[in-house]
MARKOLDO-26685 format. One record per residue (C-alpha): residue in one letter; y, x, z. Coordinates in steps of 0.001 Angstrom, whole numbers, plus 500000, padded with zeros to 6 digits. Example, Ala and Ser with C-alpha at 12.3 -4.5 7.8 and 13.67 -1.06 7.14 Angstrom:
residues 2
A495500512300507800;S498940513670507140;
This chain:
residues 217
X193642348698530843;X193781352637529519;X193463354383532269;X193778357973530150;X197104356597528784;X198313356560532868;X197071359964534205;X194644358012535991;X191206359254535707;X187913357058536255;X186602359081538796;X190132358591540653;X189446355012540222;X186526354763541841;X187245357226544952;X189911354640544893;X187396351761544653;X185726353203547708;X188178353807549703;X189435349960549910;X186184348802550184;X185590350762553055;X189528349906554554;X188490346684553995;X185011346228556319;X186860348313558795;X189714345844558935;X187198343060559161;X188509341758555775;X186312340336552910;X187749339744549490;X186088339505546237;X185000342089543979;X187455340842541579;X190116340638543907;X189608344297544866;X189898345299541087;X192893343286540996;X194436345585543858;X193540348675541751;X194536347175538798;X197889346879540509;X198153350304541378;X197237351399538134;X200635349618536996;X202739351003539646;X201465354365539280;X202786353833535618;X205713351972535735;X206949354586538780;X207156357411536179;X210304355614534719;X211206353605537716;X210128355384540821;X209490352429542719;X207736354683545534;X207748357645547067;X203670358007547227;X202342359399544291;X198625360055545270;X196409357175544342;X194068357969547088;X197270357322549796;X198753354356547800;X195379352592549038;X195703353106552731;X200092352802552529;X200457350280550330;X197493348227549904;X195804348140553282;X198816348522555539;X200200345179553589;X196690343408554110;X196946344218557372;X199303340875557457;X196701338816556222;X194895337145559456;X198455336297560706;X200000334531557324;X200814331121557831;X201493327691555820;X200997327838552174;X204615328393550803;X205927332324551552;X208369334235551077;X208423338474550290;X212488339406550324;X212844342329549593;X209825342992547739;X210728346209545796;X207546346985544170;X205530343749545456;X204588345371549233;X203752343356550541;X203877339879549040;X202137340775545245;X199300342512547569;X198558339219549667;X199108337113546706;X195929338893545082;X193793337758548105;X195404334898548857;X195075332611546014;X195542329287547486;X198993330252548614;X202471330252546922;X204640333357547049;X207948334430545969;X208940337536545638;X212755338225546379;X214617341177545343;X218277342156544063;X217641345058541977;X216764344192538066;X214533347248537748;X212490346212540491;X211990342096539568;X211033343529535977;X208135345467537301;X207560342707539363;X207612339721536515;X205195342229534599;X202639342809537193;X202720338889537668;X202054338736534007;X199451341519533374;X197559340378536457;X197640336706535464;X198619335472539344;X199439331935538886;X200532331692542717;X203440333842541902;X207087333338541451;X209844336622541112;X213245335505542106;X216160337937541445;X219272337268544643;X220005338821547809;X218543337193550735;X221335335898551799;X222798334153548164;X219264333224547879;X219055329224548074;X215643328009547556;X214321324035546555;X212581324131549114;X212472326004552657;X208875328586553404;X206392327866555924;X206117332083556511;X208400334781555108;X207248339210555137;X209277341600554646;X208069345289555222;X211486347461556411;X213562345368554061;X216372344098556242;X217151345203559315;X215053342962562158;X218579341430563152;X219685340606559796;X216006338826558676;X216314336424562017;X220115335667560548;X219180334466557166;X215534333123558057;X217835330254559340;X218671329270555744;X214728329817554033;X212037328599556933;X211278325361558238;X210905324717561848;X207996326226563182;X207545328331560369;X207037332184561002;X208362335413560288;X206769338323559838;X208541341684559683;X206520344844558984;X207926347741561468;X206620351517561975;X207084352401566104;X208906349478568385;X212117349512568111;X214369350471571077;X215187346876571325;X211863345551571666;X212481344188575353;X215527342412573844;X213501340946571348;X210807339584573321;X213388338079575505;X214548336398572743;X210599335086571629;X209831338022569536;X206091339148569982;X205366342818568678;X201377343351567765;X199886346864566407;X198485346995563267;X195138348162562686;X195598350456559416;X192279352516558176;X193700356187556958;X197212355886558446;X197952357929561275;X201633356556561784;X202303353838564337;X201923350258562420;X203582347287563872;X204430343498563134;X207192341414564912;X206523337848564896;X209340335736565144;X208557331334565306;X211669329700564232;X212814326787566313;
């Protein structure tokens, strides 16, 4: 991959490089070196394909490591099952970022918007992820073969709304896990209703990080 032909320049790379690695021993999280140029390799296509597309608002390499790639691996220790679901992918965050690390899973990646699923069905291809599957639908047209043992979703849906249609795509017993930045005002509501709310550990993000975990019945 041309990294001149992207406006990315080696030494970027590497500060990049370094910077995951070191997200990564922080978070307690060891992948391998391939893996981790997989991740950059990933944000070397989203930093091109968001000229045309703008698929995200951060620009700077340097923060797309801590916002995108280490704030979705942040989900890692608490993925379950072997068949998940991303809805609401947008630009792969986070289900194309775990799928790098997490090869002995099966993802699909769920979005509506065609610009979005093509940048998605090319980083599949360029990256060579066999464990990968882009599925164009709204979440709730979206009727799968098969139901998921875990579905993400990082500020896709509203929390309400992902609890409504994870009746139609989990299994019993299978978990949800929805990516949220401070708790929302509801959170006592939630927990009454089995919701559990953790804090996410995220190296070189000062915002508040959370997860609400959600078991179906």
């Amino acid at each position: 991959m041309n990294s001149a032909k992207q406006g990315i320049a080696a030494e970027d790379l590497r500060t990049a490089g370094e910077i995951l690695g070191a997200g990564l021993a922080a978070m307690d999280l060891e992948f391998s070196v391939h893996q981790q140029r997989q991740l950059l390799n990933y944000l070397e296509l989203l930093h091109k394909w968001n000229h045309s597309y703008n698929l995200t608002a951060v620009r700077d390499l340097q923060q797309m490591v801590a916002r995108h790639l280490l704030d979705c691996l942040s989900l890692s220790p608490l993925l379950a099952g072997v068949h998940v679901l991303d809805i609401g992918s947008g630009a792969g965050l986070p289900g194309l970022v775990l799928a790098i690390t997490e090869p002995c899973r099966h993802f699909v990646l769920l979005d509506s918007a065609l610009k979005r699923t093509r940048f998605l069905n090319q980083a599949v291809h360029e990256l060579q992820l066999t464990n990968v599957r882009v599925e164009r639908a709204r979440a709730e047209n979206f009727k799968p073969a098969r139901k998921f043992d875990c579905m993400v979703s990082r500020a896709a849906l509203a929390f309400d709304d992902l609890i409504k249609v994870s009746d139609s795509l989990l299994d019993k017993g299978a978990v949800l896990l929805a990516m949220q930045g401070r708790l929302p005002i509801q959170a006592c509501e939630y927990t009454r209703r089995g919701v559990v709310f953790e804090r996410l550990r995220v190296p070189g993000m000062d915002a508040h990080r959370h997860v609400a975990i959600y078991h179906r019945r």
